[in-house]
C-alpha positions in Angstrom: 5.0 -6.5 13.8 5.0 -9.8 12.8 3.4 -12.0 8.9 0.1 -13.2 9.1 -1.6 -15.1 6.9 -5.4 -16.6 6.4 -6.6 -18.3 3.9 -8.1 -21.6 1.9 -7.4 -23.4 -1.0 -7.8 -26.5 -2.9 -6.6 -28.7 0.1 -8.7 -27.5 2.8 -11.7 -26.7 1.0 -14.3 -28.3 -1.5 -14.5 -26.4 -4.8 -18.0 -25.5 -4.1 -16.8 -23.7 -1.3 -13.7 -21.8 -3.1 -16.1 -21.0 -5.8 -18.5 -19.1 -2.9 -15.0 -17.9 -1.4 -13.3 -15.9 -4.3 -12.7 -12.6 -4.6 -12.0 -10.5 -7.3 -12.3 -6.9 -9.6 -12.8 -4.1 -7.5 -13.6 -6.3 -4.2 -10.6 -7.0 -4.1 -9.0 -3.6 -3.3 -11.8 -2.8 -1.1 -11.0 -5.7 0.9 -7.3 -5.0 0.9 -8.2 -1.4 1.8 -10.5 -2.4 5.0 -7.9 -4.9 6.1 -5.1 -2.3 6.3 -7.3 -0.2 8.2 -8.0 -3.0 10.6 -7.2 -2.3 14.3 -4.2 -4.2 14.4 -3.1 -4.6 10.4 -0.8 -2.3 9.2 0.2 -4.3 5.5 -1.7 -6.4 3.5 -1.8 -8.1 -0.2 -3.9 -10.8 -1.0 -3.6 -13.8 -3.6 -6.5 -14.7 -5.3 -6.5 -17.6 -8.1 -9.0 -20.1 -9.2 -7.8 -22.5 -6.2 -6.8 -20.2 -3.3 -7.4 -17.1 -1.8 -4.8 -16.1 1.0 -4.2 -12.7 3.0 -1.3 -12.0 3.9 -0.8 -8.9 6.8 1.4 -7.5 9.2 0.1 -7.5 12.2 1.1 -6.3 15.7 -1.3 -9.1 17.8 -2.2 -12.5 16.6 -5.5 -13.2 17.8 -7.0 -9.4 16.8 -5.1 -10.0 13.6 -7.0 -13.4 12.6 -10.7 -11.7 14.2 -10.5 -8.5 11.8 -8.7 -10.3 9.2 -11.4 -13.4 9.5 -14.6 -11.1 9.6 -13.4 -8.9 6.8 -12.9 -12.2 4.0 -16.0 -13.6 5.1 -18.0 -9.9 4.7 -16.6 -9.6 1.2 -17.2 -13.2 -0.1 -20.8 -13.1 0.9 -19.9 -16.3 2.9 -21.1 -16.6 6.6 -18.3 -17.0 9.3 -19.6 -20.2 10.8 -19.3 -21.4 7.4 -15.8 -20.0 6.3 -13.8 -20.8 9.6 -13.9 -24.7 9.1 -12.3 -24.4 5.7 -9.5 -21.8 6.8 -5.8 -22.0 8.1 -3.8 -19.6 9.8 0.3 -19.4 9.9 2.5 -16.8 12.0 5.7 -15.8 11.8 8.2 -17.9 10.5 5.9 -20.6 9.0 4.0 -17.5 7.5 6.9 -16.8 5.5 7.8 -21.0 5.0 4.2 -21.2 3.6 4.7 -18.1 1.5 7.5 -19.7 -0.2 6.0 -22.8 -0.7 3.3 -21.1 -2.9 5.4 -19.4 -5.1 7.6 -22.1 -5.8 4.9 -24.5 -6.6 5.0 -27.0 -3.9 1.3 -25.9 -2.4 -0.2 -25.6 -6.0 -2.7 -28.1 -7.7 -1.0 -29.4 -10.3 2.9 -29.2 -8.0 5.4 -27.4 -9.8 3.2 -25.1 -11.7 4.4 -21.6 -12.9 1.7 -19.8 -13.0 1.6 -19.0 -9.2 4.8 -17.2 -9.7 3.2 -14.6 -11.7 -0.1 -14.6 -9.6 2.2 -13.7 -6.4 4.1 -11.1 -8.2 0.8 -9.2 -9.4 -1.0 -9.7 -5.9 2.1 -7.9 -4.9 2.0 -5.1 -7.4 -1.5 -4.8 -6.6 -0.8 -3.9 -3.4 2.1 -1.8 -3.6 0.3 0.5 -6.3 -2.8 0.3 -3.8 -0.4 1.7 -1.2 -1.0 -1.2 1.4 2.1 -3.7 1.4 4.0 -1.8 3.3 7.7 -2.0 4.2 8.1 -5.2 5.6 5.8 -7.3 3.6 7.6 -5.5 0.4 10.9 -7.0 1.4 9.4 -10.3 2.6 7.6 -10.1 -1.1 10.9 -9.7 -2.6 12.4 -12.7 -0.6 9.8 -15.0 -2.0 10.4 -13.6 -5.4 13.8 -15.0 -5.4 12.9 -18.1 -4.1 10.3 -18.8 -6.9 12.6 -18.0 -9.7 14.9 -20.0 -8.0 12.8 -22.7 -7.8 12.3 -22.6 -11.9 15.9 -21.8 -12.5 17.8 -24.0 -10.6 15.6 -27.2 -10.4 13.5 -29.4 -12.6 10.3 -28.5 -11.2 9.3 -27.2 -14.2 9.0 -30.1 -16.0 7.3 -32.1 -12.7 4.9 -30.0 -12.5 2.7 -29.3 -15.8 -0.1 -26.4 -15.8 -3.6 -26.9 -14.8 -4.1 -26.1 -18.7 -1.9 -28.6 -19.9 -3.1 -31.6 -17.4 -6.8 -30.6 -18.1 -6.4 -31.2 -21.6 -4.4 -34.1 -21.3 -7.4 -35.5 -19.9 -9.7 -34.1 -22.7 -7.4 -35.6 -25.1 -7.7 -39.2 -23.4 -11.6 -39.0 -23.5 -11.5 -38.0 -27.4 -9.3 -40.7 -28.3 -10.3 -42.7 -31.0 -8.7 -45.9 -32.5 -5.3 -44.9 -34.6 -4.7 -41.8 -33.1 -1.2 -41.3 -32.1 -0.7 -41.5 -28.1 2.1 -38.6 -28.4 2.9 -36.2 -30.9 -1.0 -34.4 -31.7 -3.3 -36.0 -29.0 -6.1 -33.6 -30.5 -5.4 -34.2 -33.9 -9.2 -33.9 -35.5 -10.4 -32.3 -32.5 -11.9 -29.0 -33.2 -11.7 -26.9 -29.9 -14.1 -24.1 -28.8 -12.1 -21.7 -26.3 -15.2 -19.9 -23.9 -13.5 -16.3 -22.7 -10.5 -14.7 -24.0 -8.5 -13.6 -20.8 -5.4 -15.2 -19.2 -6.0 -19.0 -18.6 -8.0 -18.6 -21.9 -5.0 -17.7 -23.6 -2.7 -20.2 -22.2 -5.8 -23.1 -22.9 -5.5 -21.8 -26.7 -1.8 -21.7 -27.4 -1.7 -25.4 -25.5 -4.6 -26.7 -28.0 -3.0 -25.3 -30.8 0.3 -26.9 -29.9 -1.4 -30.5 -29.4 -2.2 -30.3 -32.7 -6.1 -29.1 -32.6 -7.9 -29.4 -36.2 -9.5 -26.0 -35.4 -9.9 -23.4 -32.5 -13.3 -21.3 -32.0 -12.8 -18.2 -29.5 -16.3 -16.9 -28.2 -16.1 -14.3 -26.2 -18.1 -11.0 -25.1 -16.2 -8.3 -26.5 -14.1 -9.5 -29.7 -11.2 -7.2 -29.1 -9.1 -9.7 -26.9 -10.8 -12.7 -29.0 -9.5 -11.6 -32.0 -5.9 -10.3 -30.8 -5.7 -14.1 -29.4 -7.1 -15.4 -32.4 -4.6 -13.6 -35.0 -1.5 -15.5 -33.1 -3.3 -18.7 -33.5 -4.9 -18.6 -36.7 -8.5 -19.4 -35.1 -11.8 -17.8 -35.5 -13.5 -15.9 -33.3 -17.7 -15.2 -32.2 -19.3 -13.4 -29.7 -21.4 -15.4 -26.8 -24.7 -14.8 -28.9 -23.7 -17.6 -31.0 -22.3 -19.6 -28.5 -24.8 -22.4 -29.4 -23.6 -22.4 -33.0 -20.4 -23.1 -31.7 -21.3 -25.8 -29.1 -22.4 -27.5 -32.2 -19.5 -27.6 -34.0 -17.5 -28.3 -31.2 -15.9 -31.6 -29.4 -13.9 -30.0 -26.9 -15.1 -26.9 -25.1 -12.7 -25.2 -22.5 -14.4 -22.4 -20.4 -12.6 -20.0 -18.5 -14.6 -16.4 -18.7 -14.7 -15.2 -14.8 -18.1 -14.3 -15.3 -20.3 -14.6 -11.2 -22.1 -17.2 -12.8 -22.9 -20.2 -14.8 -22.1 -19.8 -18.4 -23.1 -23.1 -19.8 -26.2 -24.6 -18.3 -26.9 -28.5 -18.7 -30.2 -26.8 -20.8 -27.7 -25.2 -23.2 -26.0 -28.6 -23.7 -29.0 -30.7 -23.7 -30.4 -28.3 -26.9 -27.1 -28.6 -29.2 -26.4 -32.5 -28.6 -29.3 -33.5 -31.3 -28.3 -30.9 -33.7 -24.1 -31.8 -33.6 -22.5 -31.2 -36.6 -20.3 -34.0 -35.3 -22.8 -36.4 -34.4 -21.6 -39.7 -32.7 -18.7 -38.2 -31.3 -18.4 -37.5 -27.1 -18.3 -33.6 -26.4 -16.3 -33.3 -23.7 -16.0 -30.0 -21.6 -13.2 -28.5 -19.6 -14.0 -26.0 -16.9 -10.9 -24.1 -15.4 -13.1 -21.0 -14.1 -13.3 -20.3 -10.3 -16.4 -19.5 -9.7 -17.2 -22.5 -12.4 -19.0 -21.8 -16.2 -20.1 -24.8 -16.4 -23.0 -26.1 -14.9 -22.1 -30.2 -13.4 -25.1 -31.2 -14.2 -24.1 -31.5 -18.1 -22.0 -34.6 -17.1 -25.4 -36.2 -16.9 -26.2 -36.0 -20.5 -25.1 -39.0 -22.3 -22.4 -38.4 -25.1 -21.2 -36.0 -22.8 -18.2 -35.5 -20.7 -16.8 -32.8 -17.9 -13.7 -32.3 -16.3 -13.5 -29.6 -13.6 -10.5 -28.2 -11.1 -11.0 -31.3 -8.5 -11.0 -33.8 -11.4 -7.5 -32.1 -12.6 -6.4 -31.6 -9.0 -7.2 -35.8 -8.5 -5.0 -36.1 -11.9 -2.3 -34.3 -11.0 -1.5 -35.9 -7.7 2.3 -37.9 -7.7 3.2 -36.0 -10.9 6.1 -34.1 -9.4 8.9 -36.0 -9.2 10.8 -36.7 -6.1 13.9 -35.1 -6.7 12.5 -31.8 -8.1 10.8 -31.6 -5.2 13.2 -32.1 -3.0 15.3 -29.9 -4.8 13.1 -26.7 -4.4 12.3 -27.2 -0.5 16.1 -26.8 -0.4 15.8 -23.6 -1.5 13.3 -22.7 0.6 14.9 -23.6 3.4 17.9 -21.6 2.4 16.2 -18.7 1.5 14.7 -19.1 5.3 17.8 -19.6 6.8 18.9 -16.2 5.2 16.1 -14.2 6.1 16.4 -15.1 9.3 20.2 -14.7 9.4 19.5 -11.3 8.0 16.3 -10.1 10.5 19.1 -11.1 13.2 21.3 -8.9 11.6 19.0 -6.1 11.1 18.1 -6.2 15.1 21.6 -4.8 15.8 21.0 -1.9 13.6 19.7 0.6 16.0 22.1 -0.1 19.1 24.7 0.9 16.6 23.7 3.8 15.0 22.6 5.0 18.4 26.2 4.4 19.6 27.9 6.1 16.7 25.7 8.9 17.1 26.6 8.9 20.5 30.2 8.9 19.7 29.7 11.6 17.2 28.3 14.2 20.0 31.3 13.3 22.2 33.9 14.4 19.3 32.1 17.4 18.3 31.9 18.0 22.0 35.2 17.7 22.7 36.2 19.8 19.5 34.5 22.9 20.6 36.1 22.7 23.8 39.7 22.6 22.1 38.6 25.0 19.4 38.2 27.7 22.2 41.6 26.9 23.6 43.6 27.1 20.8 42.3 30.0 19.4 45.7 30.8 17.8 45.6 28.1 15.0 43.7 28.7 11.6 40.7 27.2 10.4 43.1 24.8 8.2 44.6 23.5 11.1 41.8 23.2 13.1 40.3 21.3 10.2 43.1 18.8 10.3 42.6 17.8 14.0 38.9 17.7 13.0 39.6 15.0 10.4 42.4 13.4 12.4 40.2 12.7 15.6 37.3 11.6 13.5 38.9 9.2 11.8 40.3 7.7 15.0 37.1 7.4 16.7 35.6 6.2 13.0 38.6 3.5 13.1 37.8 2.4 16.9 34.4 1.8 16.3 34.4 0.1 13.0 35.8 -2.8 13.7 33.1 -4.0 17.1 30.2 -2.8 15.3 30.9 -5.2 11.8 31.9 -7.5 14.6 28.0 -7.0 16.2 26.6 -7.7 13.1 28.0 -11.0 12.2 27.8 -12.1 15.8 23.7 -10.7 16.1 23.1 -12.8 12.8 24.1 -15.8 15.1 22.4 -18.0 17.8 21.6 -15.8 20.8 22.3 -12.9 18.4 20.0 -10.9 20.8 21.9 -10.1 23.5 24.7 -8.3 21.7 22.8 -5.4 21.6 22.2 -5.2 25.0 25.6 -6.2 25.7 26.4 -2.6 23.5 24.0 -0.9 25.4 25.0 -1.7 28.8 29.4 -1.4 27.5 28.7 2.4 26.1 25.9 3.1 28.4 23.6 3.9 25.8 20.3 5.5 26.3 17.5 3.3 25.6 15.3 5.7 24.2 18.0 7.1 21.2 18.1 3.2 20.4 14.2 3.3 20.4 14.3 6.6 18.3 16.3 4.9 15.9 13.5 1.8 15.7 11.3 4.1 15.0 12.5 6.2 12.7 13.7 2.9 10.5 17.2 4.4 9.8 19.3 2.3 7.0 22.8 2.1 8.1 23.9 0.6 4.5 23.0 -2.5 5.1 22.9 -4.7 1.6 19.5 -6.1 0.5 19.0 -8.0 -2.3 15.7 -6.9 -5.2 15.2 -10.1 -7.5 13.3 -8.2 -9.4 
């Protein structure tokens, strides 16, 4: 079996298109469910977020892999094939895995260096794991990129290169408020009062950041108030429920929307009917959209006084803001965490040949002990059970010492053909090697859980 993945983002496709792409609720474990069953899939999760959605699978062929794998994302987006294949990319194998790491670490996000995906990753994995449909090998390859992106966080500055969608959205917001004598740094929304659209995740983060850039007041509308007015306590904002969402448009200069509704939230009618009524007339209302599908309709940017910034104007923002260094720093560790996966699938290859040989070995001794047991029927069992131990450990002695050997040479260049070379030394029999592929024995080996 062998890591596939298919998918599109922000940087092969428009946003109209990963707004018509994107996936969520209860599709999404029906899709994940009629990929595993796919002809050739046997593990699958899938990350969704406002600017991606990417399968990952095992898969036993390529080109059945990508067909099933293709058909299936474009039957549960509602998108057409001839429309979806333009806008998707495909990796194998080891650049599979190289992609998969990028993600997580931030270096294929949006806004680069952003740790949101890090938590996105780990839940698409959870997902799958609770849905039953990761599987084995995708669970280990899941904890490998794991590591890597807490690495990445740990260990380098990339943190600080690579601000939130949240926080570069309303840096932008902040800019279009500005108003003579306003302090660059320090409260950007200082006498800004902020209306929050949705009360989940991103919501959440959008609140806390307003709040901490030193909002005049915060306005949660949302459709149930439960969540709204959890967030709200922490914050010390207000909260109303979407029927009196025009009310609060009103009130409001800045108005982030992020409620993962199917559709549009805020129409350019909506907008157009609370301008002339403002309680803060002369002022711009500008409007941040982080949803995927969006909430706000575009054509609001048409009214005059009024502003929008969506994911491509944040993704145009954010481009250059990583610094070099950081960068640099984390696809080090990427391609060290590479370097040891590989080292350690090399590894793992030898596994069989040598449990097959020490099983082998195992049958010869207990062979050869029956045969003395019946000749030297004089001697008690204690003495019998001496020899026992005493050839055991001999042939345990004799072996130990090749087979660590085979395992730090098979993690090597042309690692392959020490197995064979095994095989062929203790005449093995292929098919107890095979047995022991299939069957997926551990012999001990150490792996590493990051989590």
């Amino acid at each position: 079996m062998s890591m596939l993945v298919v998918g599109l983002s922000h940087k092969s496709a428009p946003v109209a298109m990963l707004e018509r792409a994107a996936i969520g609720g209860d599709e999404l474990g029906k899709l994940r469910s009629d990929i595993v069953q796919a002809e050739h899939v046997a593990g699958a999760f899938i990350v969704s977020t406002c600017n991606r959605v990417e399968i990952y699978a095992d898969v036993d062929k390529f080109h059945g892999g990508v067909s099933s794998i293709c058909e299936l994302l474009a039957r549960h987006s509602g998108v057409p094939l001839a429309e979806l294949t333009p806008h998707l990319y495909v990796h194998y194998e080891d650049r599979a895995l190289q992609h998969l790491l990028e993600v997580v670490c931030g270096l294929d996000s949006m806004v680069v260096g952003e740790g949101q995906i890090l938590g996105q990753v780990r839940q698409a994995l959870t997902a799958a794991r609770e849905q039953e449909t990761l599987g084995r090998e995708l669970g280990e390859i899941g904890r490998v990129a794991l590591r890597a992106g807490k690495r990445a966080h740990a260990e380098t500055g990339i943190d600080r290169a690579g601000a939130n969608l949240v926080s570069v959205g309303l840096g932008l917001a902040a800019e279009r408020l500005s108003q003579p004598g306003r302090p660059a740094a320090g409260a950007p929304l200082r006498d800004v009062r902020v209306l929050i659209v949705g009360a989940g995740s991103m919501s959440s983060l959008a609140a806390v950041t307003a709040a901490r850039m030193g909002a005049a007041g915060i306005v949660i509308a949302n459709r149930t108030k439960g969540n709204a007015q959890r967030l709200a306590a922490t914050l010390e904002a207000t909260v109303t429920g979407l029927s009196a969402l025009p009310d609060a448009l009103r009130a409001a200069d800045l108005v982030i929307s992020c409620t993962g509704a199917a559709g549009i939230v805020i129409t350019q009618a909506a907008i157009a009917g609370v301008m002339a009524g403002r309680t803060r007339p002369g002022r711009p209302l500008v409007l941040l959209d982080l949803a995927m599908p969006r909430d706000i309709e575009p054509a609001v940017a048409e009214l005059p006084g009024v502003g929008l910034i969506g994911l491509d104007t944040i993704g145009t923002a954010a481009d250059g803001s990583a610094q070099e260094a950081d960068v640099a720093a984390v696809r080090a560790i990427v391609a060290e965490e590479l370097a040891a996966r590989a080292l350690a699938v090399r590894a793992a290859s030898v596994t069989p040949t040598v449990v097959a040989l020490r099983a082998k070995a195992a049958k010869v001794v207990d062979a050869e002990l029956d045969r003395l047991t019946g000749r030297l029927s004089d001697l008690d069992d204690h003495a019998l059970g001496e020899i026992s131990n005493t050839v055991r450990r001999v042939v345990d002695k004799l072996l130990h010492a090749p087979t660590v050997r085979i395992k730090e040479l098979a993690s090597g260049p042309g690692g392959d053909g020490y197995a064979n070379a095994l095989q062929v030394l203790f005449d093995l029999d292929p098919k107890a090697v095979e047995a022991v592929t299939r069957a997926d024995v551990d012999l001990g080996l150490d792996q590493e859980n990051p989590e």
